[in-house]
C-alpha positions in Angstrom: 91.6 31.0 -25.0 89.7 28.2 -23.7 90.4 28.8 -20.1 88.9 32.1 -20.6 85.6 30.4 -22.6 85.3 27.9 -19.4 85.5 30.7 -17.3 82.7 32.5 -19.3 80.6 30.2 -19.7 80.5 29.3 -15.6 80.1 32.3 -14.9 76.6 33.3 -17.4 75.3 29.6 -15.6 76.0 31.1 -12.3 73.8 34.1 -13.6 71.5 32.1 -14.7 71.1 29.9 -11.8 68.1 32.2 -9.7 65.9 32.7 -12.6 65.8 28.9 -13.3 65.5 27.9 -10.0 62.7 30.6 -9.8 61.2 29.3 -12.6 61.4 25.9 -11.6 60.0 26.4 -7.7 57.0 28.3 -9.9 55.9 25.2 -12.3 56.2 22.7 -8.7 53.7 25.1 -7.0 51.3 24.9 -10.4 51.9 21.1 -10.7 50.9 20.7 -6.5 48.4 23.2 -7.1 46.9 21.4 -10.1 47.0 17.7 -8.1 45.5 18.9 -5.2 42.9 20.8 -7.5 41.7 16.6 -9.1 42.4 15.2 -5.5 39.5 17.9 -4.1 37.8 16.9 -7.6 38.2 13.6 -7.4 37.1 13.5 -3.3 33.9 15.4 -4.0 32.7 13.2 -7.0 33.2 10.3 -4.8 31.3 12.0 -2.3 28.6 12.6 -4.4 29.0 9.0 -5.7 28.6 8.0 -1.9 25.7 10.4 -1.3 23.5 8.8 -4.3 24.7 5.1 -3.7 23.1 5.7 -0.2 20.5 7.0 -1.3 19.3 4.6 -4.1 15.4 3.3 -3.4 17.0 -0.6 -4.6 18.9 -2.7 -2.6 22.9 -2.8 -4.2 25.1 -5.7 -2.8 28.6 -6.1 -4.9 30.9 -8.9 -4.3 34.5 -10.2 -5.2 34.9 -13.7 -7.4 34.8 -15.7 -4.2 31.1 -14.1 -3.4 31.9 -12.2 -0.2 31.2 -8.6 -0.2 32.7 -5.8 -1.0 30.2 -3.0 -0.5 26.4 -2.7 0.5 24.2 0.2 0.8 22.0 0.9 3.8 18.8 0.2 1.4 19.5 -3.3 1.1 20.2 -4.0 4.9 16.9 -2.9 5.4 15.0 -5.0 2.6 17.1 -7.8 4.4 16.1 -6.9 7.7 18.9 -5.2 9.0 19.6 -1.9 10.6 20.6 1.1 8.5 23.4 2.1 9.6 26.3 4.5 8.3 29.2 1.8 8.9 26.8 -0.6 6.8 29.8 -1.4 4.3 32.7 -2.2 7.0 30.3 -4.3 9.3 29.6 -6.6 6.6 32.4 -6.5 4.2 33.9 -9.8 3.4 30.8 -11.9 4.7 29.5 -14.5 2.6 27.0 -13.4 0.5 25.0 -16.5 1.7 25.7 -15.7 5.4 24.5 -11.8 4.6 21.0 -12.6 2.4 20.3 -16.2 4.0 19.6 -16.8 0.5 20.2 -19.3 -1.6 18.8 -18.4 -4.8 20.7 -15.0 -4.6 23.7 -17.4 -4.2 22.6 -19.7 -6.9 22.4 -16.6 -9.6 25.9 -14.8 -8.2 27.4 -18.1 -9.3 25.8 -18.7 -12.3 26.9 -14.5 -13.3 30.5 -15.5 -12.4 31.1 -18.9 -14.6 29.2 -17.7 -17.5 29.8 -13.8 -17.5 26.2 -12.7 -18.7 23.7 -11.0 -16.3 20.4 -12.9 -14.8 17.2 -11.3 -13.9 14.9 -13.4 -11.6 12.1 -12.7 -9.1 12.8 -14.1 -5.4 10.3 -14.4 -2.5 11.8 -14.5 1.4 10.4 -14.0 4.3 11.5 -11.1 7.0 10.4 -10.9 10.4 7.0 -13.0 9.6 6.3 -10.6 7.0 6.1 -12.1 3.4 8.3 -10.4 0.8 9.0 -10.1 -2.7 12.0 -9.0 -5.0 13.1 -8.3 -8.4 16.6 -9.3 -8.6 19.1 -8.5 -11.4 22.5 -9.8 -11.2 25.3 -9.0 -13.4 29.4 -9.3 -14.1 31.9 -7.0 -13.2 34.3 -6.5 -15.9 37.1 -9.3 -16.3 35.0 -11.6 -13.7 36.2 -9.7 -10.8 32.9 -9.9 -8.7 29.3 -9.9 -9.2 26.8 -7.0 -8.5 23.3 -7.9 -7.3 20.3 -5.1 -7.3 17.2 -5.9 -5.4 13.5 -4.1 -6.0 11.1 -4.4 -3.5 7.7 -5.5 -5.8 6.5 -6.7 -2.4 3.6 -4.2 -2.9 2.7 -4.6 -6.9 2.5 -8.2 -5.8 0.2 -7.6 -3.5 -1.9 -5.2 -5.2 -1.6 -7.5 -8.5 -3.2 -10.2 -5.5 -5.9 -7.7 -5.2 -6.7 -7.2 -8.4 -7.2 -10.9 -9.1 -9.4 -11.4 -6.3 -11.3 -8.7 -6.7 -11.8 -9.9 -10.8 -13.0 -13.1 -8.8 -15.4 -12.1 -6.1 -17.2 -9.6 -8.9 -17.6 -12.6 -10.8 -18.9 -14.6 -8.4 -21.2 -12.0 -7.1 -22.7 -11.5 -10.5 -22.9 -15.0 -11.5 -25.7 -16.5 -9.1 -28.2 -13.5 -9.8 -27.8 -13.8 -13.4 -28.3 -17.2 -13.5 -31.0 -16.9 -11.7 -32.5 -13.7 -13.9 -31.7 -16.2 -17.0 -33.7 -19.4 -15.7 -36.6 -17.5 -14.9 -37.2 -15.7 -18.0 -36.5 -19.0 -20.1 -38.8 -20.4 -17.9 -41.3 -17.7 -18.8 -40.8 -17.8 -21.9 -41.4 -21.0 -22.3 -44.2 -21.3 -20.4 -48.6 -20.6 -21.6 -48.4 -17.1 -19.2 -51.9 -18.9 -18.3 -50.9 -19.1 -14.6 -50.6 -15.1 -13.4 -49.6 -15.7 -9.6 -46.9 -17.7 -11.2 -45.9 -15.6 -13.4 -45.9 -12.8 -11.2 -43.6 -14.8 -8.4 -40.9 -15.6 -11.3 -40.9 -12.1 -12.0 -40.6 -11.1 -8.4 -37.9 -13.5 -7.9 -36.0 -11.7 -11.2 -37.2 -8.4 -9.7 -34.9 -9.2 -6.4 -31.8 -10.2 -8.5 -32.0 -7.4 -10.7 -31.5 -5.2 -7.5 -28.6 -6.9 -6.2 -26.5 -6.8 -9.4 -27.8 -3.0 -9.4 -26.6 -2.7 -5.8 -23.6 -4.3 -6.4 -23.1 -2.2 -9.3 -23.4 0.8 -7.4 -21.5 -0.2 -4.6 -18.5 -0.8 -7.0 -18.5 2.5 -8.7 -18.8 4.2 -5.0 -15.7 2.0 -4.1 -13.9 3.3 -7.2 -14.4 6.7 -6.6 -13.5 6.7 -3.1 -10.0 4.8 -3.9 -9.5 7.1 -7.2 -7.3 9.9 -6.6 -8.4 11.6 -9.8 -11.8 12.2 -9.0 -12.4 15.5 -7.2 -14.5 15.4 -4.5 -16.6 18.6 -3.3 -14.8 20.2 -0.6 -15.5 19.7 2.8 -17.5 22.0 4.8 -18.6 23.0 8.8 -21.5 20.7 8.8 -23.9 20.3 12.4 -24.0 16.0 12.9 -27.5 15.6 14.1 -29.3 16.3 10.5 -26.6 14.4 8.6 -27.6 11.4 10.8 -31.5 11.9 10.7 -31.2 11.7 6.7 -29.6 8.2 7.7 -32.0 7.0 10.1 -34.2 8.2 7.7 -33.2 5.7 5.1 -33.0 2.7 6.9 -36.3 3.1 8.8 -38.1 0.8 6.3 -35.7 -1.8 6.7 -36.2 -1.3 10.6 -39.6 -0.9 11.0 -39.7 -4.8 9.1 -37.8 -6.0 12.2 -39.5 -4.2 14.6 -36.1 -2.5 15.6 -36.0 0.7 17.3 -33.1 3.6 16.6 -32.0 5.5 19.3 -29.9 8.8 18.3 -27.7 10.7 21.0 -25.9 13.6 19.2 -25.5 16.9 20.8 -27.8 19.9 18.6 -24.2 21.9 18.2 -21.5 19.4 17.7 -20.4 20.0 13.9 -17.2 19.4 11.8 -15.7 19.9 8.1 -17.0 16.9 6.9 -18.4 15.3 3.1 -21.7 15.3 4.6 -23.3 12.9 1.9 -20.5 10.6 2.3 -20.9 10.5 5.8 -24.6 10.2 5.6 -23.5 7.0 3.3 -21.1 5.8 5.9 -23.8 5.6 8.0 -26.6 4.1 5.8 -24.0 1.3 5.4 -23.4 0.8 9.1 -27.1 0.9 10.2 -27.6 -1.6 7.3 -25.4 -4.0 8.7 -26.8 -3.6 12.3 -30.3 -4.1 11.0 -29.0 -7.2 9.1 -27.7 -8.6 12.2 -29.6 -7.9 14.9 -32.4 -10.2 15.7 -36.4 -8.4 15.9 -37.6 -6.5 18.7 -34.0 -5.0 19.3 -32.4 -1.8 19.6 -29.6 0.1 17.5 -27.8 3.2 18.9 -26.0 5.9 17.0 -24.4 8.3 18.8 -21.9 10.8 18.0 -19.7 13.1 19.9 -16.2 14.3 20.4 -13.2 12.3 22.6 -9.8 14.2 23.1 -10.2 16.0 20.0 -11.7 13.8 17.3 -14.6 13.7 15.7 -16.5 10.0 16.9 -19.4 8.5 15.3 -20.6 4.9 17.2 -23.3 2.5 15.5 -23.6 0.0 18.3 -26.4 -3.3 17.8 -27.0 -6.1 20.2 -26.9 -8.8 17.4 -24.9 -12.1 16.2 -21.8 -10.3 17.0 -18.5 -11.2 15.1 -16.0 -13.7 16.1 -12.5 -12.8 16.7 -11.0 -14.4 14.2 -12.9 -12.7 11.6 -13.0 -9.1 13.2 -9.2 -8.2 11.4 -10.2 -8.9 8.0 -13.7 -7.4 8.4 -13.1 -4.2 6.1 -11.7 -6.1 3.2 -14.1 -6.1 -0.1 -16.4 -8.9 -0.1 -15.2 -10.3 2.8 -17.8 -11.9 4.6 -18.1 -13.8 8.0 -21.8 -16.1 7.2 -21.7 -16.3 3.4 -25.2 -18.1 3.0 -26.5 -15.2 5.6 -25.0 -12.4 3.7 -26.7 -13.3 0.9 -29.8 -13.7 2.4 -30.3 -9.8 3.4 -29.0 -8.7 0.0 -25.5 -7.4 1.2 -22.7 -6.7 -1.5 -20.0 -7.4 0.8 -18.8 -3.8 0.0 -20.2 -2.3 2.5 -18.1 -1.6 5.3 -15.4 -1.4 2.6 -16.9 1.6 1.5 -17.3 2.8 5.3 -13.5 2.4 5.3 -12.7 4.5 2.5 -15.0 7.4 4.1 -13.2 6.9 7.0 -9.5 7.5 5.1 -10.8 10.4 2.9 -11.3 12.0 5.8 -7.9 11.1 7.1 -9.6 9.5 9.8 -10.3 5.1 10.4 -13.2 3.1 11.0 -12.9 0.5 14.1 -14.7 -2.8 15.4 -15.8 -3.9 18.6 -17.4 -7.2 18.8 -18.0 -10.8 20.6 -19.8 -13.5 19.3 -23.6 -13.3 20.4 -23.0 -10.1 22.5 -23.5 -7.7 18.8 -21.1 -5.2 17.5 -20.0 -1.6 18.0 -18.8 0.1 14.7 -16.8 3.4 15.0 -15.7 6.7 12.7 -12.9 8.1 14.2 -12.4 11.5 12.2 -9.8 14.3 12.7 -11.1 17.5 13.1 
């Protein structure tokens, strides 16, 4: 009886045998299937990881508890001043982070984040290829104090602009301080004075008179300079406009001025020769410029404007025969209130705004504005505009 159960029993397994190794063969293809379904997942989310870690606008550096790299993106190469390049994270893994950043404060924080396991935020200035920079650096732990990661933000330009803005506080200041000191001692010295002397009294008032314009010019100058640099404010759109009547009306302007010095303005501008231009800001581009050569050019002399077209653009020449500039001064000439003879400056009742102003022009119609100068041999200002 139990040979013939053994028997049985052999012989259903032997039945059974295909189906179960059927079914087996069929849950090994769904389990590969499944594994090679994460590994695709897996691959494409570190691709995508990859793609956005290259991609980040801040500088990522992560390092191992001895402070030697394990992985850089191509942003922070360049903030360091080295070439991007896609084999970024090979070349320079296992460098010293000190070797890599030629930093020591970067150094200083990674070790501080590794023996006390709490991040450190600090602001750190370098230099990179003569060109002064600045960084917001935030450091922190990796977990169990494996490494450090260090992210750097490039604030070179809020820095700069935050420069700007305190300088510019300054010079306004400064600007508005003489006249209204002066405006304010003459009318306490009116005040306090009989009024029995007229051709006194007159003078002070004169002298207030003269101050009073400057702080108005300034004023002016300032909310012109605002509203050129503001992208907010719309400006009329620019139209087909001839040159020649656009630079009259500024000739026009500044023949007062000119006639006092006896200096003659000599226009060459062909009838036809038109572009889409601002016209009035043009006309106050050059107002400014034939200011400035007036101002500088000694009496008797001559001022040329001319305007005409070179290999395409659109070029507009104010050329004196006065003090000239010196070299050293001719790169920072543009800046706001930047001025080469402060006590002379004065004198003519400049802003120092003025060929800031011609700038911005200049860059609202995606175009520049160029010098030309050598001391005592005068100047030659220029609009370059696309047309």
């Amino acid at each position: 009886m139990l040979s013939i159960l053994k028997k049985s029993f052999w012989a259903s397994l032997f039945r059974r045998l295909p189906s179960m190794r059927k079914k087996t063969d069929t849950e090994l293809e769904e389990r590969i299937l499944e594994l090679t379904a994460r590994a695709e997942e897996a691959e494409a989310k570190s691709r995508r990881l990859e793609v956005i870690f290259n991609s980040m606008f801040e500088g990522v550096i992560a390092l191992d508890a001895n402070l030697r790299i394990t992985l850089v993106n191509p942003r922070v190469c360049f903030l360091l001043g080295f070439d991007k390049e896609k084999d970024a994270a090979d070349r320079f893994r296992g460098m010293s982070l000190l070797s890599f950043s030629r930093s020591t404060e970067l150094e200083e924080a990674a070790g501080q984040v590794l023996s006390t396991g709490r991040p450190c935020e600090l602001t750190s200035r370098r230099y990179v290829g003569g060109i002064e920079q600045h960084f917001r650096v935030f450091a922190a732990p990796l977990e169990e104090g494996r490494g450090v990661v260090i992210v750097l933000g490039d604030i070179s330009r809020l820095v700069k602009l935050e420069q700007v803005r305190k300088d510019f506080a300054a010079n306004v200041s400064h600007e508005l301080r003489t006249p209204i000191q002066v405006v304010k001692g003459f009318a306490e010295t009116i005040l306090d004075s009989s009024l029995d002397d007229k051709e006194e009294t007159r003078r002070f008032v004169g002298i207030m008179a003269k101050n009073i314009q400057t702080m108005e010019n300034l004023t002016n100058d300032l909310l012109t300079l605002v509203s050129l640099e503001s992208e907010g404010i719309a400006h009329p759109s620019m139209e087909e406009t001839l040159l020649a009547p656009l630079i009259a009306d500024a000739v026009g302007m500044v023949e007062r001025a000119a006639g006092k010095k006896d200096i003659t303005i000599k226009v060459i501008c062909p009838p036809d020769l038109s572009a889409k231009l601002y016209g009035p800001f043009i006309v106050q581009a050059l107002v400014n410029l034939l200011n400035n050569a007036i101002n500088y050019s000694g009496s008797g002399s001559r001022v040329k404007v001319e305007a005409f077209r070179k290999d395409g653009p659109l070029v507009i020449e104010v050329k004196d025969k006065g003090i000239g500039i010196p070299a050293e001064h001719l790169g920072r000439i543009f800046e706001r209130f930047y001025r080469v003879d402060r006590s002379r400056s004065r004198g003519t009742g400049s802003t120092g705004l003025g060929l800031a102003i011609v700038r911005h022009i200049a860059l609202l119609h995606k175009g520049s504005a160029e010098v030309e100068s050598h001391a005592g041999e005068g100047s030659v200002f220029r609009l370059r505009l696309p047309c």
